[in-house]
Gaussian input, Z-matrix of N, CA and C with variables (Angstrom, degrees):
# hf/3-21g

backbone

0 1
 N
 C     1     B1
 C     2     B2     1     A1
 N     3     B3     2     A2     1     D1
 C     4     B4     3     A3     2     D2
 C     5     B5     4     A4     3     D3
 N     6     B6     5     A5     4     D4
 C     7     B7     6     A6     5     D5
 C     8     B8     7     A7     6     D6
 N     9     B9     8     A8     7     D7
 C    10    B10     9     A9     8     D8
 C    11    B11    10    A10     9     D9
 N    12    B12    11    A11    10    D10
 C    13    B13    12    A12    11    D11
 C    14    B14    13    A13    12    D12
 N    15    B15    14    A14    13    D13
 C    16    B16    15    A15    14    D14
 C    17    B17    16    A16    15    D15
 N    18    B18    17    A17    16    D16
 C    19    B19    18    A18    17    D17
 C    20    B20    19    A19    18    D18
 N    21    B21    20    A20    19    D19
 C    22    B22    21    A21    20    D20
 C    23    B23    22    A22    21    D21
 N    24    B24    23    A23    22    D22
 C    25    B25    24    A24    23    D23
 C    26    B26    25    A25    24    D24
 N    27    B27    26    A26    25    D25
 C    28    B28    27    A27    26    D26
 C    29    B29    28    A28    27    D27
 N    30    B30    29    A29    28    D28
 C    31    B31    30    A30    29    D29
 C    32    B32    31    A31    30    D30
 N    33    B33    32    A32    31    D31
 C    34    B34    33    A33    32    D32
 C    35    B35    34    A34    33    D33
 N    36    B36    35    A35    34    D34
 C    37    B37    36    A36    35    D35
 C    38    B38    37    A37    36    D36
 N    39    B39    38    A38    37    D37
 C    40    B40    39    A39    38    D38
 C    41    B41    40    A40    39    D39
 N    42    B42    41    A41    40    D40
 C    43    B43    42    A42    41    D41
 C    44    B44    43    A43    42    D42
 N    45    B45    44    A44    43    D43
 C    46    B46    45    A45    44    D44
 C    47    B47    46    A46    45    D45
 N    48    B48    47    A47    46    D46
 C    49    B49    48    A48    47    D47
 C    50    B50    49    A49    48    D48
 N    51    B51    50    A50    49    D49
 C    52    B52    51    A51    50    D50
 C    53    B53    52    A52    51    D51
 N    54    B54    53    A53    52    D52
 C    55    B55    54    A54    53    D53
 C    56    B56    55    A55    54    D54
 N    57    B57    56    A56    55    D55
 C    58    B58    57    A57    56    D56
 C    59    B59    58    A58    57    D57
 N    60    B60    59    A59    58    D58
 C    61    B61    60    A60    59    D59
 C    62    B62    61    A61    60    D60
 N    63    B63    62    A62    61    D61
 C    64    B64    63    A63    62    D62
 C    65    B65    64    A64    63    D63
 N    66    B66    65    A65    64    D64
 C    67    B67    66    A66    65    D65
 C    68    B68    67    A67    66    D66
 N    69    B69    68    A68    67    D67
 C    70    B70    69    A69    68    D68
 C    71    B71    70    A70    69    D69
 N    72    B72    71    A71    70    D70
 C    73    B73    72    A72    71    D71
 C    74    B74    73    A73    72    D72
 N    75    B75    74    A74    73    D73
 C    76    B76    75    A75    74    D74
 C    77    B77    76    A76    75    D75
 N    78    B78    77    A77    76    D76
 C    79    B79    78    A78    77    D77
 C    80    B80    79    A79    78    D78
 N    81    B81    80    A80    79    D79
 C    82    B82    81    A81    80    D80
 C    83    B83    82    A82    81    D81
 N    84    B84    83    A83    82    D82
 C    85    B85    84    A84    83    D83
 C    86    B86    85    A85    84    D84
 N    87    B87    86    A86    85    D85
 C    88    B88    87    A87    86    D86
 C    89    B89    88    A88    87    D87
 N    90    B90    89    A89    88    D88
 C    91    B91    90    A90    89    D89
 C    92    B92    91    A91    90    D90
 N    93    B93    92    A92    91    D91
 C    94    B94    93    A93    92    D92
 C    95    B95    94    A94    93    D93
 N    96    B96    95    A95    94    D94
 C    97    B97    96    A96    95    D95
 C    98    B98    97    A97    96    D96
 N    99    B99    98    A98    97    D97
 C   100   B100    99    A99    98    D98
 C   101   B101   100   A100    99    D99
 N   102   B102   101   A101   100   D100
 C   103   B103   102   A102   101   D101
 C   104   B104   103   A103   102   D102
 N   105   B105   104   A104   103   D103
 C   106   B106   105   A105   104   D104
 C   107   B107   106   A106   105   D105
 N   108   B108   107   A107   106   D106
 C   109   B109   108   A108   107   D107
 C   110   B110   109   A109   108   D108
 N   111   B111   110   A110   109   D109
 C   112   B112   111   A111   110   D110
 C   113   B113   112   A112   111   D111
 N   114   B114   113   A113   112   D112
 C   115   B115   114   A114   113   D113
 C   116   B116   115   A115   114   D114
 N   117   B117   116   A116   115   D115
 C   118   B118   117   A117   116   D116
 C   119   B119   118   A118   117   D117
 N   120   B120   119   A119   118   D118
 C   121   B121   120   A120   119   D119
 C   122   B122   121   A121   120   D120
 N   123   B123   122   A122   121   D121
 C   124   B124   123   A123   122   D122
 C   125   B125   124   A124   123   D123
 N   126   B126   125   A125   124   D124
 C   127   B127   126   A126   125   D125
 C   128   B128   127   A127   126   D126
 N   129   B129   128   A128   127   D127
 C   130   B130   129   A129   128   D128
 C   131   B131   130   A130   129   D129
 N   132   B132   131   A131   130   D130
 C   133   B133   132   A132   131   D131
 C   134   B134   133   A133   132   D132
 N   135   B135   134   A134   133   D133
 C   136   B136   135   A135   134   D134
 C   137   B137   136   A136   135   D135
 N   138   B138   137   A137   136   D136
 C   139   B139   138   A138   137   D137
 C   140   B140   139   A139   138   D138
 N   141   B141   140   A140   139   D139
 C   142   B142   141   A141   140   D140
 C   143   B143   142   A142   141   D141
 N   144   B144   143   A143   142   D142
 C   145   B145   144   A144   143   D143
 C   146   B146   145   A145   144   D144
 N   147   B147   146   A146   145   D145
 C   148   B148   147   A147   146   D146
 C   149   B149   148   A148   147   D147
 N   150   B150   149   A149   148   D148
 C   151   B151   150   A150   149   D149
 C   152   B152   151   A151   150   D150
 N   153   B153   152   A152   151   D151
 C   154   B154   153   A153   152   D152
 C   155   B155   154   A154   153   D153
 N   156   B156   155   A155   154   D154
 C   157   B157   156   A156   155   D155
 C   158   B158   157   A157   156   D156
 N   159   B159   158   A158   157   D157
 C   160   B160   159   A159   158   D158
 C   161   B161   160   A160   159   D159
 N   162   B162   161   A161   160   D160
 C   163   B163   162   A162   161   D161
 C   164   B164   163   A163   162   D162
 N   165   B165   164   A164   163   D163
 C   166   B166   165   A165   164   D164
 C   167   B167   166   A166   165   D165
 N   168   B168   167   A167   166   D166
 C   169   B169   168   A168   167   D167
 C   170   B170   169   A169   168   D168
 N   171   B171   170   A170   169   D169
 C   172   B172   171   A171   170   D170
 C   173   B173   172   A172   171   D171
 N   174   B174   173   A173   172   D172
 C   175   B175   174   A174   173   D173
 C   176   B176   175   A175   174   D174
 N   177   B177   176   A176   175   D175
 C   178   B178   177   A177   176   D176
 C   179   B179   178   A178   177   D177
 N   180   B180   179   A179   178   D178
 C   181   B181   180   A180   179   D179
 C   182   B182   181   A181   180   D180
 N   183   B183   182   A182   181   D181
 C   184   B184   183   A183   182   D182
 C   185   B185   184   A184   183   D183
 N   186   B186   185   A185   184   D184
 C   187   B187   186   A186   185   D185
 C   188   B188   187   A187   186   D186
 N   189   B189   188   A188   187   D187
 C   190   B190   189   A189   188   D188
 C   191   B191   190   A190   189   D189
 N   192   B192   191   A191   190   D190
 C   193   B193   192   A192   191   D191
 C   194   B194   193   A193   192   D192
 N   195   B195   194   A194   193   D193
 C   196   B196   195   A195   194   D194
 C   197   B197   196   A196   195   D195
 N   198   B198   197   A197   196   D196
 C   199   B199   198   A198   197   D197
 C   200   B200   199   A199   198   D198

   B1=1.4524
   B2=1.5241
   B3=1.1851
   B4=1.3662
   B5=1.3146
   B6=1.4325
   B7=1.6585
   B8=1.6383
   B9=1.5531
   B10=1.8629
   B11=1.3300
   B12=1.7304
   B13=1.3375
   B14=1.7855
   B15=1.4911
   B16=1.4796
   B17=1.2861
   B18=1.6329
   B19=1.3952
   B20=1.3698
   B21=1.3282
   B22=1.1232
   B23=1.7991
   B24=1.6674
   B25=1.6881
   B26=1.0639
   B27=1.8253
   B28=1.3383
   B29=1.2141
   B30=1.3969
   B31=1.3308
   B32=1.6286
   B33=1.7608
   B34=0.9670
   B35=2.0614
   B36=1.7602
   B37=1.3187
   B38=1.5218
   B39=1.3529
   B40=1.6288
   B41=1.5290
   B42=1.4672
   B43=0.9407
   B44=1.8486
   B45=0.7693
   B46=1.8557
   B47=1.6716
   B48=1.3391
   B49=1.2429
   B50=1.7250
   B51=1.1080
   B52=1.1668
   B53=1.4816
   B54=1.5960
   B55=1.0749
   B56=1.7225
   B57=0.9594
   B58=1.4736
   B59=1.5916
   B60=1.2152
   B61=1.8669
   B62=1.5590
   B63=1.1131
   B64=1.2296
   B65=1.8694
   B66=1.4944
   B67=1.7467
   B68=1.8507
   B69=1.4722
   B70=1.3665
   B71=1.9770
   B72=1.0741
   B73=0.9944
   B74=1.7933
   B75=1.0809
   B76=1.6975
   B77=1.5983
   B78=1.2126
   B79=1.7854
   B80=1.4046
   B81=1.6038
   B82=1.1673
   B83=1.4042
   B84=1.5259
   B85=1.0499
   B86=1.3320
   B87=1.1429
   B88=1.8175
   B89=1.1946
   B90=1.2130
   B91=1.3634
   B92=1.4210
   B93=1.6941
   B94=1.3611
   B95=1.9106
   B96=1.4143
   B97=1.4263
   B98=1.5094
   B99=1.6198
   B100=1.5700
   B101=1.6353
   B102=1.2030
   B103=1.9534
   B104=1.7010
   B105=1.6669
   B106=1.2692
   B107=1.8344
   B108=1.3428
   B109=1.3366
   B110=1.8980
   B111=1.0983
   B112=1.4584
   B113=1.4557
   B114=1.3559
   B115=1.4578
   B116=1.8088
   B117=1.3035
   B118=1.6031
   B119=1.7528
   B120=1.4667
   B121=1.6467
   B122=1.9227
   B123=0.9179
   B124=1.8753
   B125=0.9371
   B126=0.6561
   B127=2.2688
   B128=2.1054
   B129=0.9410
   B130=1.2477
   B131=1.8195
   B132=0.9009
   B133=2.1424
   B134=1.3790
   B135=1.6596
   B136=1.4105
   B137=1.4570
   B138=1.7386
   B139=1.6811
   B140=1.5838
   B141=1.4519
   B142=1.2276
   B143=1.6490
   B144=1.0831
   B145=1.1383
   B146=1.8786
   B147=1.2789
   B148=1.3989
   B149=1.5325
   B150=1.1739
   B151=1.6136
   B152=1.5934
   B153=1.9052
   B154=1.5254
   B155=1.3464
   B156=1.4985
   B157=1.4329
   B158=1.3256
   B159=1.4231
   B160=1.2733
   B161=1.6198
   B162=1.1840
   B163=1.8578
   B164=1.5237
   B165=1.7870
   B166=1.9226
   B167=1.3728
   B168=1.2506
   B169=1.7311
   B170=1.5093
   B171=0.9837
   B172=1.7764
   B173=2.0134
   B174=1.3602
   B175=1.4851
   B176=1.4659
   B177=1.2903
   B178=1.3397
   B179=1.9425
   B180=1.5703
   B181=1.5677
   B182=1.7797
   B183=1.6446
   B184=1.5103
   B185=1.9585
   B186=0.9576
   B187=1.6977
   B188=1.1374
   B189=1.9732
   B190=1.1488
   B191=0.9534
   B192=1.5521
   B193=1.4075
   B194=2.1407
   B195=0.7607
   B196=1.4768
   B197=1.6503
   B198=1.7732
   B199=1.4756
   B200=1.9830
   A1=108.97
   A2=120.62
   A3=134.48
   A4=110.17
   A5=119.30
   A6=121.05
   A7=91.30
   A8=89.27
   A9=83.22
   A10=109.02
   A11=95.06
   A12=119.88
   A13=82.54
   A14=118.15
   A15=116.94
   A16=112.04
   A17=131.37
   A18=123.89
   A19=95.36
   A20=140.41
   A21=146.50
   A22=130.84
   A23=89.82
   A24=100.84
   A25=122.23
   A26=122.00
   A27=139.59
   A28=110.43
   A29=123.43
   A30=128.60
   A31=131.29
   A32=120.46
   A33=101.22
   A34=85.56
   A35=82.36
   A36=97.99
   A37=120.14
   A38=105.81
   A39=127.89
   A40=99.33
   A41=122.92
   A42=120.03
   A43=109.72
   A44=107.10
   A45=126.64
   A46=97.89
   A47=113.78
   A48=153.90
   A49=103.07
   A50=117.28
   A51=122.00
   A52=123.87
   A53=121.97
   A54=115.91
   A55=115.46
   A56=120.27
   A57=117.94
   A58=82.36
   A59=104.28
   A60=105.28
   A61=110.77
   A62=126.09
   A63=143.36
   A64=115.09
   A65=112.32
   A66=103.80
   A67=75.99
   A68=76.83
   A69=97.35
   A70=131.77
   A71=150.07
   A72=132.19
   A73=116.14
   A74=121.53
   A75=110.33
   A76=111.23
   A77=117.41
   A78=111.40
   A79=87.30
   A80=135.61
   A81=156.08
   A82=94.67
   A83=116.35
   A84=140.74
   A85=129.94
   A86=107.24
   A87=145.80
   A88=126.09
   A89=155.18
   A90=140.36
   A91=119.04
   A92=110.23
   A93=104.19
   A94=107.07
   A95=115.19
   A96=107.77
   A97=86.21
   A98=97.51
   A99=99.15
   A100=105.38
   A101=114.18
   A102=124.84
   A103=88.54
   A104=101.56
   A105=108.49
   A106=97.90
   A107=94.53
   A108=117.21
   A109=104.93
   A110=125.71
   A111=131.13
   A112=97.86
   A113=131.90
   A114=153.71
   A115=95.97
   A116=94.43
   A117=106.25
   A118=87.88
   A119=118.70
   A120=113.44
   A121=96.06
   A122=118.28
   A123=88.29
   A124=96.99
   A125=125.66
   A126=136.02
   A127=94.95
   A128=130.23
   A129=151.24
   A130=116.00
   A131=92.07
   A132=84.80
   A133=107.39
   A134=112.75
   A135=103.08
   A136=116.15
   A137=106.08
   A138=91.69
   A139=95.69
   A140=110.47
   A141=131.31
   A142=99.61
   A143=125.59
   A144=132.23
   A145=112.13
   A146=108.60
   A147=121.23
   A148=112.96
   A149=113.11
   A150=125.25
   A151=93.55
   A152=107.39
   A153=89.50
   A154=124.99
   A155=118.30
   A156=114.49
   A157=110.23
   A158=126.77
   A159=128.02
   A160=112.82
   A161=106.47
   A162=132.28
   A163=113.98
   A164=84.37
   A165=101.34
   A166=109.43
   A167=124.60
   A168=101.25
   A169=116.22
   A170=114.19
   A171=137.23
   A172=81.50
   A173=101.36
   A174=92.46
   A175=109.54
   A176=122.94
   A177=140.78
   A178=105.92
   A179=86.33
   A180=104.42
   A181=112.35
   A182=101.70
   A183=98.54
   A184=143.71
   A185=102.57
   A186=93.68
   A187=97.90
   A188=108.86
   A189=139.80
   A190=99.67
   A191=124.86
   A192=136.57
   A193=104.91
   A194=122.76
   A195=120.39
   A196=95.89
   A197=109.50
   A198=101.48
   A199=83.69
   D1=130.55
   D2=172.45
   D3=-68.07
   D4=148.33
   D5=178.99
   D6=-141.73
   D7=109.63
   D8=155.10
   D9=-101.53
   D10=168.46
   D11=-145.84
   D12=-110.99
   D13=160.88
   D14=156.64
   D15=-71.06
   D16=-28.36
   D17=-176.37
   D18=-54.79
   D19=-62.61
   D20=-168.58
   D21=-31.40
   D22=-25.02
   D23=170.54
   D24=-127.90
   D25=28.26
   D26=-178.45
   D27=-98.56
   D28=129.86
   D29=-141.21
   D30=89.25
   D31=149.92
   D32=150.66
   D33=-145.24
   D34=-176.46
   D35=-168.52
   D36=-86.41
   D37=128.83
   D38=-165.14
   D39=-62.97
   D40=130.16
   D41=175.54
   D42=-82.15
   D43=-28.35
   D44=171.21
   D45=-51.50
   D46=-94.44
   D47=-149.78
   D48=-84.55
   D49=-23.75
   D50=-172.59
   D51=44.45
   D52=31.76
   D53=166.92
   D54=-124.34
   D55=-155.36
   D56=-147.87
   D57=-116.27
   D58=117.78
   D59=160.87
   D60=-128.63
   D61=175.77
   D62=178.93
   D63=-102.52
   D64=-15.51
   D65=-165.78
   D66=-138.00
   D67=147.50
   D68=160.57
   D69=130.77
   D70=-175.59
   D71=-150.93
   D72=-103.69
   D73=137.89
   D74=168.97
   D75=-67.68
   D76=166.07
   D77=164.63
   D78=-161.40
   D79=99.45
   D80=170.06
   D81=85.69
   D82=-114.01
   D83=-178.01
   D84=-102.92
   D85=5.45
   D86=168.32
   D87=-63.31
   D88=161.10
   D89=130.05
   D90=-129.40
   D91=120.50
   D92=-176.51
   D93=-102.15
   D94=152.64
   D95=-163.21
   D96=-105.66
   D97=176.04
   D98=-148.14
   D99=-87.45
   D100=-0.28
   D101=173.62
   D102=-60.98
   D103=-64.99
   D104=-148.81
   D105=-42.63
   D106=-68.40
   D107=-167.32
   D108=-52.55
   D109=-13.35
   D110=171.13
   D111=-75.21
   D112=-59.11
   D113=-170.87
   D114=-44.70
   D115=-59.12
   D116=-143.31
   D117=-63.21
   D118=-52.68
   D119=-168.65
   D120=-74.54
   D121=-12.83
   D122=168.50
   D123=-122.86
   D124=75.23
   D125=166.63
   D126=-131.25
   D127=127.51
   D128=169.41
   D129=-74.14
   D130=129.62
   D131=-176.81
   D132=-53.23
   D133=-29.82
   D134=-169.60
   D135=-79.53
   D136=2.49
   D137=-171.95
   D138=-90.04
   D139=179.18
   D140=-169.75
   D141=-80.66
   D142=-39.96
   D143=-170.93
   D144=-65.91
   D145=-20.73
   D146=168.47
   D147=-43.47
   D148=-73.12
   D149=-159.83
   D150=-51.68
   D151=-51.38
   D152=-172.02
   D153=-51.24
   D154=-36.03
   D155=176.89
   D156=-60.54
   D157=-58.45
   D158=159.63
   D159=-3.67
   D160=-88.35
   D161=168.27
   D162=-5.09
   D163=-67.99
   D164=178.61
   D165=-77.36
   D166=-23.38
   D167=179.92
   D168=-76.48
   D169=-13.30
   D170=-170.67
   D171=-56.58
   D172=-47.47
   D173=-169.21
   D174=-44.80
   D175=-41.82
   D176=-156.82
   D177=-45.38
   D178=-46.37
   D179=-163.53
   D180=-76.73
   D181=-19.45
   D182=161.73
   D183=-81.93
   D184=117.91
   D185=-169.45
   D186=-69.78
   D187=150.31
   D188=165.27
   D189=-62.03
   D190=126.66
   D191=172.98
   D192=-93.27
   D193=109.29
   D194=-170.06
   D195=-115.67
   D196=122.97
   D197=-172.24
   D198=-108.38

């Protein structure tokens, strides 16, 4: 018999960063973790690193299609 653990469902996945964190903010149906979201407000339009966030929030605006 299998035993899950609570570590096992702590976290969820960064829509930014795409990895699994534990802190950080919802934005619809999203979750951005709190690096990302540290990153995203001191990052400057002119850096390069902009657009990527740009890129990944685009995810934000698509609905989960669940058949």
């Amino acid at each position: 018999m299998a035993r899950l653990l609570a570590t096992d469902h702590l976290g969820e996945s960064c829509v930014i960063c795409e990895q699994v964190k534990s802190t950080g903010i919802h934005l619809y149906t999203s979750f951005i973790c709190a690096e990302c979201e540290k990153g995203m407000l001191q990052t400057d339009t002119s850096d390069p690193k902009y657009k990527f966030y740009v890129e990944q929030l685009r995810k934000v605006t698509k609905p989960e299609i669940f058949s």
